[in-house]
Structures are given as structure tokens and as C-alpha cells.
C-alpha positions, 0 to 999 in steps of 0.5 A: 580099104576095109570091106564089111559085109553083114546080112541085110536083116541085121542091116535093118535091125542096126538102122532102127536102133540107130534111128531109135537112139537118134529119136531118143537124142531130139526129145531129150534136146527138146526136153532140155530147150524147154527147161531152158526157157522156163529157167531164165528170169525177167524182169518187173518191166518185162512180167508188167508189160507182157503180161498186162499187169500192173506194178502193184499187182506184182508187188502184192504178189510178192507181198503175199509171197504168191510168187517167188522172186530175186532182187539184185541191186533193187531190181526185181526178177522173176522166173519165167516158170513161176511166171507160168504157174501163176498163170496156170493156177488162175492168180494172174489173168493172162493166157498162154500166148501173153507168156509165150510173147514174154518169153519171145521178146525176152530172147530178143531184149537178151540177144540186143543187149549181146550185141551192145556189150559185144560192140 
């Protein structure tokens, strides 16, 4: 067994870097959860419903090309940070807690669908 000794000012200096580094680490995982969830897409059904919209509204919206969106096999999908852009910039009617009900039911409809494939 190895015995190292050091004052204790540098002791103390040490465990604040390490508390800086390890602050620095969180904010960058939270940083990095949100870009997470602003990266994922959605549906037609899930923007519609959440957002309590109508399909026609979606589709004019794509129309006019306001909002950008994949179509896969003849499905519509939607980025959920395009979602909130619109939102921010008033072209949807909705509010923050509509998109965070969207994005919370999104991870549950996304967790079922894990565990159907898994079984």
C-alpha cells in the first residue's frame, strides 16, 4: 500500500477542479438529452392529436412547405424541433405543455413498441 501525502490547500484546489470538471460533464449530458429529444420524429397521428390539430391543417402546412417532414412508405414524419419552431413562431396554435405531452407520450408509444418486438 502506497501513501501519498500533499498539502491540504492543494487538496482543496484539486477537489474543486474535479467538482468543476465533474459540473461541466452533467451540463453537457443534459445538453446533449435535449438535442436527444428534439432529434426524434413523430408522426402525423401523434403531431395531430397532441397538438390538437387537424390533418388538414398538417397537410397545408406541408403544402405551403412551413414545415419540413420525411415520408417513409406513405407515412408522414415530423421532427419533433420543427414541431416546436412552428410553435415558437405562432404558425400552430398550441403551448409548451401540448409539445411536452407529445414528446412524453412519444418515449411511452416508442418504449411499448421495444417491448412488443422484444417479446
Amino acid at each position: 500500500m502506497e501513501v501519498i501525502t500533499i498539502e491540504s490547500q492543494a487538496f482543496k484546489d484539486l477537489t474543486a477542479d474535479i467538482n468543476t470538471i465533474a459540473k461541466y460533464v452533467r451540463s453537457m449530458q443534459k445538453e446533449q438529452e435535449e438535442r436527444n429529444v428534439t432529434d426524434q420524429w413523430v408522426d402525423s397521428y401523434e403531431v395531430c392529436t397532441f397538438l390538437k390539430i387537424s390533418a388538414k391543417t398538417l397537410q397545408r402546412l406541408r403544402q405551403k412547405k412551413a414545415i419540413s417532414y420525411s415520408q417513409i412508405q406513405g407515412k408522414n414524419y415530423y421532427k419533433i424541433s420543427e414541431i416546436s419552431r412552428l410553435i415558437n413562431a405562432h404558425v400552430i396554435r398550441s403551448n409548451d405543455e401540448k409539445l411536452q405531452a407529445l414528446i412524453t407520450n412519444h418515449h411511452l408509444y416508442a418504449e411499448q413498441r421495444r417491448a412488443i418486438k422484444a417479446d
